[in-house]
N, C-alpha and C positions, 0 to 999 in steps of 0.2 A: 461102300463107295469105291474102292478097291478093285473089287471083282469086276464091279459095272463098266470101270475106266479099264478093266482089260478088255472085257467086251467090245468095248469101244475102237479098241486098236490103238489105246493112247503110247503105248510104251513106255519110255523112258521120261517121257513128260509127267506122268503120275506121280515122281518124286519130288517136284517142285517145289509144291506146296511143304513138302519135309522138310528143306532146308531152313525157312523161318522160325519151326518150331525146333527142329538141332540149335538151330544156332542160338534161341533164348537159351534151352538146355544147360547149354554150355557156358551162358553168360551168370546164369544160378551155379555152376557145382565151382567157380573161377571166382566168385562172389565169396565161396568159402574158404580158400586161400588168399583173399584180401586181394586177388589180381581183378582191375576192374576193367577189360575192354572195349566197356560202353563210352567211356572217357575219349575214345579214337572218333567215338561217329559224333554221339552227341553226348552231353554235361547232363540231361534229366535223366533219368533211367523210367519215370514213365513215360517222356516223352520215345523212348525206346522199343518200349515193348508196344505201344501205339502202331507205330512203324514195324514190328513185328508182324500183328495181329494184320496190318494192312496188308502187308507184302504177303499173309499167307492166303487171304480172298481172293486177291491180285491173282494169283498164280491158281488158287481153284478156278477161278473164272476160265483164267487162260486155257488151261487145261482140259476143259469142260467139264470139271468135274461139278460145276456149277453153273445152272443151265441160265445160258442169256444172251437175250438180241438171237433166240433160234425158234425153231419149228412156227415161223409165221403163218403157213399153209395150213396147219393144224388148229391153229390158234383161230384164222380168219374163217376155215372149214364148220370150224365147231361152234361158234358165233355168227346163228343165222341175221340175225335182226344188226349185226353191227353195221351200218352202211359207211364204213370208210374202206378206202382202196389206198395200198402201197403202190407206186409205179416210177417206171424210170425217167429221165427226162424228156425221152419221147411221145410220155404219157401214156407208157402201153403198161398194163395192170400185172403185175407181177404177184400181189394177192390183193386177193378180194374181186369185186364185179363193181361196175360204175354203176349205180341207181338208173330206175328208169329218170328220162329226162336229164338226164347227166352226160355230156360225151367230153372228148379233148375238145373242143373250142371251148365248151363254159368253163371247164379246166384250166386253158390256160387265160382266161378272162378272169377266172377268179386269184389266179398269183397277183394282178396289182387290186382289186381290190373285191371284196364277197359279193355272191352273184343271188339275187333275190328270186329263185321261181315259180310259176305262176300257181304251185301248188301248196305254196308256203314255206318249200325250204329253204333253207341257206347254203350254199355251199361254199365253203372255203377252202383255203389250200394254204401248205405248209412246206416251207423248202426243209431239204433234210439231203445228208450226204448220200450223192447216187441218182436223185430223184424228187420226189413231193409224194406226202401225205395227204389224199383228198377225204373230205368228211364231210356229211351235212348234219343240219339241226334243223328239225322240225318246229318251224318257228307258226304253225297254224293255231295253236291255242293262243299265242301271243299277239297274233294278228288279229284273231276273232276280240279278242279285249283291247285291244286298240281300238280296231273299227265302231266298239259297243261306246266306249269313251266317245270318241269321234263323233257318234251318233247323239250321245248327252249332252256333249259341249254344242253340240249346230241346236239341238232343241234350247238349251239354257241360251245359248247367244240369242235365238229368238223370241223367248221368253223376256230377256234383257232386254230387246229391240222393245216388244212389247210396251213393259212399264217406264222405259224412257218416254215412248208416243203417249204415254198416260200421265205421265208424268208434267210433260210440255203441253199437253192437255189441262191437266190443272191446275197447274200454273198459270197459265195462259186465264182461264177464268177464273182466278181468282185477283188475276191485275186486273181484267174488266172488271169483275165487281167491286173491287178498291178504289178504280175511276170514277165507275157510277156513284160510290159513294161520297166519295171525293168533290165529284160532280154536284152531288147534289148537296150535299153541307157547304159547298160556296154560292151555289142560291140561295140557300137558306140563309148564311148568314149577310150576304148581299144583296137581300131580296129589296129590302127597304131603301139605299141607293138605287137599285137599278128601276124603282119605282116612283120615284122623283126624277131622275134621268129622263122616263120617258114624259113623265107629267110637264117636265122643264120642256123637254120638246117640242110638245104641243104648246105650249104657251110659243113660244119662241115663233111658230109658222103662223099663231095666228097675231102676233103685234107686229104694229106695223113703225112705232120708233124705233129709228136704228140705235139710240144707247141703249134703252133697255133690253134690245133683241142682245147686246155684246155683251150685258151683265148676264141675261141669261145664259149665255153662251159658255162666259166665266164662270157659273156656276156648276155649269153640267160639265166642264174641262175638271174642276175641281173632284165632282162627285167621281168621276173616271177616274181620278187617279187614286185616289180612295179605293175603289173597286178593283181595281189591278192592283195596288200595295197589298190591300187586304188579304187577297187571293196568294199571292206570292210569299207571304207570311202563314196564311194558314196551309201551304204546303212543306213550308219548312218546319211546322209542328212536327209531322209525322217520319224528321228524321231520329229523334227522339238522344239526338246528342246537343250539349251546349253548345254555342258558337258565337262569334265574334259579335259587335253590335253594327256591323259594317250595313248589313241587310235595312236596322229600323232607322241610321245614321240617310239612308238614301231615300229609305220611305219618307220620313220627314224630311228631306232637304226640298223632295218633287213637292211635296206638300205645301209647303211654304212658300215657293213658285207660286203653284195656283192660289193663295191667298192671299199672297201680294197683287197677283191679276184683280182678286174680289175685292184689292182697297186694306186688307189688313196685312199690316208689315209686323217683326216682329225676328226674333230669333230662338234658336233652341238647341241645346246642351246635351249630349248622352256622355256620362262618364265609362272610359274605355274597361270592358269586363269581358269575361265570357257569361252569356245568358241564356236560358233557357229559350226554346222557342216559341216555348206555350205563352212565354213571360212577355217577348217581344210582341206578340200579338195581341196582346192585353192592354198592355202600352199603347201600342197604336188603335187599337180601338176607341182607346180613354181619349186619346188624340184628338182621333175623329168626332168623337158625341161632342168635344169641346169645344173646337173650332167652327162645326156646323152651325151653330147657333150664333156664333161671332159674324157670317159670312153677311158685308152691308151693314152691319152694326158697328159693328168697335174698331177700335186705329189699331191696336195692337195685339199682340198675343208671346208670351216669355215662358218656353217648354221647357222643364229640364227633369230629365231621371238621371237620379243622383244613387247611390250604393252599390258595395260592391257587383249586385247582380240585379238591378233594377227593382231595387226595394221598395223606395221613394220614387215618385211623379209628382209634379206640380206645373199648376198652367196659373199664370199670372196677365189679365186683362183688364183694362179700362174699361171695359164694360159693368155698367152696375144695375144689374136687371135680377131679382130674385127666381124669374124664371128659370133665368139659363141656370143656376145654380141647382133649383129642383129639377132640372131633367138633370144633371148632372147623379146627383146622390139616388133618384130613382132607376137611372139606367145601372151605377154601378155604388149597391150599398155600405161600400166602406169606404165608400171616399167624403171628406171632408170641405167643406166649403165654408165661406167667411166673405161678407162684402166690405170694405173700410170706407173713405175720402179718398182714394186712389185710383179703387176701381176694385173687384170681385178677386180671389184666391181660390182654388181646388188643389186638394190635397188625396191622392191615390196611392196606396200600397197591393201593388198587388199581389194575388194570393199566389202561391208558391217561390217566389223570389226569396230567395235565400238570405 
């Protein structure tokens, strides 16, 4: 090392670095006469020779006996493929070569922020004492797998487009055919009113007494509202939660309406529950079969569903006819009937009420 730093023409700067390692020397042979002069800089004696060993690189460096921050021309010469460039702040290259597509304008565009180009690379810039480090990165493999991603995501988004349009597609047909079905189980089970409705009809255009034309009238007012209660009920079946009894409290209020118009007064009862929907429509159908047969017959009629979730029905009328009774028990076979001195009793539970 020596020889080389004379080569060099370092002179008297080659002893430099000696002085760090004299002066430990010195601090061991003073150690063995108990005189300690590490006590004057600092109290550790490793922290000492730390400080030593630094001051002796320190001074190799300096000295050049250790080579650094030198032969950059060699460095950038001998490294064909490195595409960075040293330059000053005029941007004029002091080593290395600016890439193709590289000059001072994208240079100094790239100090405030990296400059994308069109061949994929990056170029960035780095301030440093003196001037800027310019370098790029070849950023085309990473763009090719972007654009590929890019390319996936637009087909999957369209893909996704896809099965939403399929989706509201089948959705969509499957509310029509829950309508039509819908549709058609309130024919069905309305078929029988709506076929008296129009038979009353006829009768109606061809009589020619005005009160029997307005009993008529009251009749087919009644069977409507039957037919719209009914309907309105059997759509609340299919939300398939219990609910208040507000819905069969209104069905029977209109009810009773029209059958005070037909001559039968009367009143009726629902004790306040949450009920099934299936239950309320059950109810009101028992209603119906019961009162229909009352309609120009009997003074009164006394409804009440009684339990906590419409367990019990009962229809209490002065009417004492064995018929109205058998259609009663034959339309719905667990119901109960009894005639006294009064008048007639039906007794219904119906099936799923809790």
């Amino acid at each position: 090392m020596l020889r080389r730093a004379r080569k060099a023409g370092l002179g008297a700067k080659v002893w430099l670095p000696v002085l760090p390692i004299a002066l430990a020397a010195c601090n061991i042979l003073l150690s063995f006469l108990h005189i300690r002069i590490t006590s004057f800089i600092v109290n550790d004696t490793a922290v000492f020779y730390c400080i030593v060993f630094l001051a002796f690189f320190e001074a190799c460096i300096w000295c050049g006996l250790i080579q650094s921050n030198s032969r950059y021309a060699e460095l950038f010469s001998a490294l064909k493929d490195l595409d960075a460039v040293i330059c000053d702040d005029d941007y004029e290259p002091h080593y290395g070569e600016f890439g193709p597509g590289v000059g001072k304008d994208i240079c100094r565009e790239a100090e405030k922020e990296k400059i994308q180009l069109p061949d994929g690379r990056l170029v960035r810039n780095m301030r440093i004492d003196g001037g800027h480090v310019i370098w790029t990165e070849d950023m085309s493999e990473i763009l090719a797998v972007r654009e590929k991603l890019e390319d996936t995501g637009a087909e999957l988004k369209e893909r996704n487009d896809l099965l939403k349009l399929e989706y509201e597609r089948d959705k969509n047909r499957r509310i029509i055919e829950e309508q039509n079905r819908l549709y058609a189980l309130l024919g069905s089970d309305t078929k029988k009113q709506i076929s008296k409705i129009e038979e009353l009809t006829r009768a109606c255009m061809e009589e020619r007494d005005a009160k029997k034309r307005r009993s008529l009238i009251r009749h087919m007012i009644l069977l409507g509202c039957y037919v719209k209660r009914r309907k309105d009920l059997l759509l609340t079946m299919y939300e398939n939660e219990d609910a208040d009894t507000d819905k069969l409290e209104n069905a029977l209020g209109e009810s009773f309406l029209a059958l005070k118009a037909c001559g039968v007064s009367g009143s009726y009862y629902v004790e306040k529950c949450r009920m099934a929907p299936d239950v309320m429509e059950k109810i009101y159908r028992f209603f119906e079969e019961a009162a229909e047969g009352l309609v120009f017959r009997a003074g009164y009629l006394n409804f009440v569903v009684a339990g906590t979730s419409g367990s019990k029905v009962s229809v209490r009328t002065d009417l004492k006819d064995p018929d109205w009774s058998k259609s009663i028990r034959k339309s719905f076979p667990g119901a109960v009937t009894e005639t006294d001195e009064d008048g007639s009793l039906a007794v219904y539970y119906p099936e799923g009420a809790k």
